[in-house]
C-alpha positions as CSV (number, residue, x, y, z in Angstrom):
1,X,0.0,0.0,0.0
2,X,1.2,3.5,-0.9
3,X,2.1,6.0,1.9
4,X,-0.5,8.4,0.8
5,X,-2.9,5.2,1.1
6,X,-2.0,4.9,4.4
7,X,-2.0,8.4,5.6
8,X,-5.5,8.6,3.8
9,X,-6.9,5.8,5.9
10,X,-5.3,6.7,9.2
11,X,-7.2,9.7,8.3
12,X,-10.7,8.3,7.7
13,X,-10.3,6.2,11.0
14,X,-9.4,9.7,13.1
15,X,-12.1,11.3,11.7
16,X,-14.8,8.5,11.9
17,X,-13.9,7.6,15.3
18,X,-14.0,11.8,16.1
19,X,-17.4,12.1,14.1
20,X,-18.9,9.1,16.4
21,X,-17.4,11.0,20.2
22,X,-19.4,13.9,18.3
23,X,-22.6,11.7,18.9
24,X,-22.9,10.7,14.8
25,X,-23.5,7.5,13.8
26,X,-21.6,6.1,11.5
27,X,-24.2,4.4,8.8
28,X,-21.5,3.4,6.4
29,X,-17.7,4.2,5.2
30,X,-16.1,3.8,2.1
31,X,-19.1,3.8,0.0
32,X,-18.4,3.2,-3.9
33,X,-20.6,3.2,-6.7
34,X,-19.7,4.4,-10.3
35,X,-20.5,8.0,-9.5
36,X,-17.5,7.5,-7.2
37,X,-17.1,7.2,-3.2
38,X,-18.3,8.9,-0.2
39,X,-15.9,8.4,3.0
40,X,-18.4,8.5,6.0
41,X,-21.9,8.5,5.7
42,X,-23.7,9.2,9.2
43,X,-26.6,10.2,11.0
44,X,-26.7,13.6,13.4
45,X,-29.7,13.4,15.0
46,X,-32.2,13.5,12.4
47,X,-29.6,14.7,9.4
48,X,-27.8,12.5,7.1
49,X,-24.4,13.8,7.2
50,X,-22.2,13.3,3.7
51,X,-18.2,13.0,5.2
52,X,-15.5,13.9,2.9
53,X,-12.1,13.5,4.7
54,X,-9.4,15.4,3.4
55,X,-6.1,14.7,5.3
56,X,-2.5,15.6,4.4
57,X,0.8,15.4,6.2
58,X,1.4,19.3,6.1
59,X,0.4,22.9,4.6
60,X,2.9,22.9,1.7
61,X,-0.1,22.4,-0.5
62,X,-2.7,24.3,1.2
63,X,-5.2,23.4,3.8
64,X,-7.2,20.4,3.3
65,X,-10.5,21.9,3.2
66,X,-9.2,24.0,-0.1
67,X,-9.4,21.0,-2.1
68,X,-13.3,20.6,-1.3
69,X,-14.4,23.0,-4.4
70,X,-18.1,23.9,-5.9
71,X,-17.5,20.5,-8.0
72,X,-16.9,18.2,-5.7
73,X,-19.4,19.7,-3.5
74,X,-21.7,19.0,-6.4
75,X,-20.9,15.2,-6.6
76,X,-20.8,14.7,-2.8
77,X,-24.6,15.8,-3.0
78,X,-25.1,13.5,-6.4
79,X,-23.4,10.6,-4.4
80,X,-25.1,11.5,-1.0
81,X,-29.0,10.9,-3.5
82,X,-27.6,7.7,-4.8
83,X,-26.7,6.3,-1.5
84,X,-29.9,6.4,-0.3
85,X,-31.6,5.5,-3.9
86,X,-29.6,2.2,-3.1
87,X,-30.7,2.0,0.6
88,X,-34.0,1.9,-0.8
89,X,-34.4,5.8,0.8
90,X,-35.6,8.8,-0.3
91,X,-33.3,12.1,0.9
92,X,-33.9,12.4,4.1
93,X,-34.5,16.3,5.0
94,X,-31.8,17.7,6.1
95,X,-29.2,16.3,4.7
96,X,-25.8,18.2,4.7
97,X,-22.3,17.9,3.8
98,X,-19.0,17.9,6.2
99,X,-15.8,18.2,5.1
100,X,-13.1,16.8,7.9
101,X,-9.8,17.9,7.5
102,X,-6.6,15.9,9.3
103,X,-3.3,17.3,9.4
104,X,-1.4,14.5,10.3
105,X,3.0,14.5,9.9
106,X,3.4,11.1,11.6
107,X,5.3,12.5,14.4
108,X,3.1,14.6,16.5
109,X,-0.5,14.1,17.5
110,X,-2.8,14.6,13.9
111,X,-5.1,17.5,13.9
112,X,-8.2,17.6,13.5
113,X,-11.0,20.5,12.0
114,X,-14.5,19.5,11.3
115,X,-17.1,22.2,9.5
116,X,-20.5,21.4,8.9
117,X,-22.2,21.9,6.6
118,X,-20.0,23.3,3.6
119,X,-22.4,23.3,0.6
């Protein structure tokens, strides 16, 4: 498995294990279908929360949350209807999209920024 692999995964645990302290519960991670892949998929309270998980080793690129754009927004929300088309669900209302961002170097303990509801 590649680094980035790794760092990505460590990443997706951080945040679902952070999402569920929170009080979310986690209804599903990984989730692929053609469209492509949502990382978490929970509940918060009544509100389907959509997950993206965005987590690099440092800055040098810009933060994580800066490579969550109007696009990707856009298919979050596209994959977010076809997750619950396949759980036989319509969109619950609300449903929103987080966007979790891990700064994690491997040395130190990772940090960890959560904002709701992005787009």
């Amino acid at each position: 498995m590649r680094a980035k692999d790794v760092l990505g995964r460590r990443g997706e645990e951080l945040a679902a294990c952070y999402l569920e302290a929170q009080g979310m519960q986690i209804l599903d991670r990984n989730w692929r279908c053609p469209e492509g892949e949502i990382d978490i998929v929970a509940l918060d309270g009544d509100a389907l929360v959509i997950a993206e998980v965005k987590t690099r080793k440092s800055l040098a690129y810009g933060h994580p949350f800066e490579a969550v754009g109007a696009e990707k927004l856009g298919r979050l929300h596209r994959l977010a209807s076809a997750w619950c088309r396949v759980q036989g669900l319509r969109t619950p209302a609300p449903c929103r999209v987080d966007v979790v961002a891990v700064l994690d170097d491997g040395i130190g303990e990772p940090a960890l920024e959560h904002l709701k509801g992005v787009g």
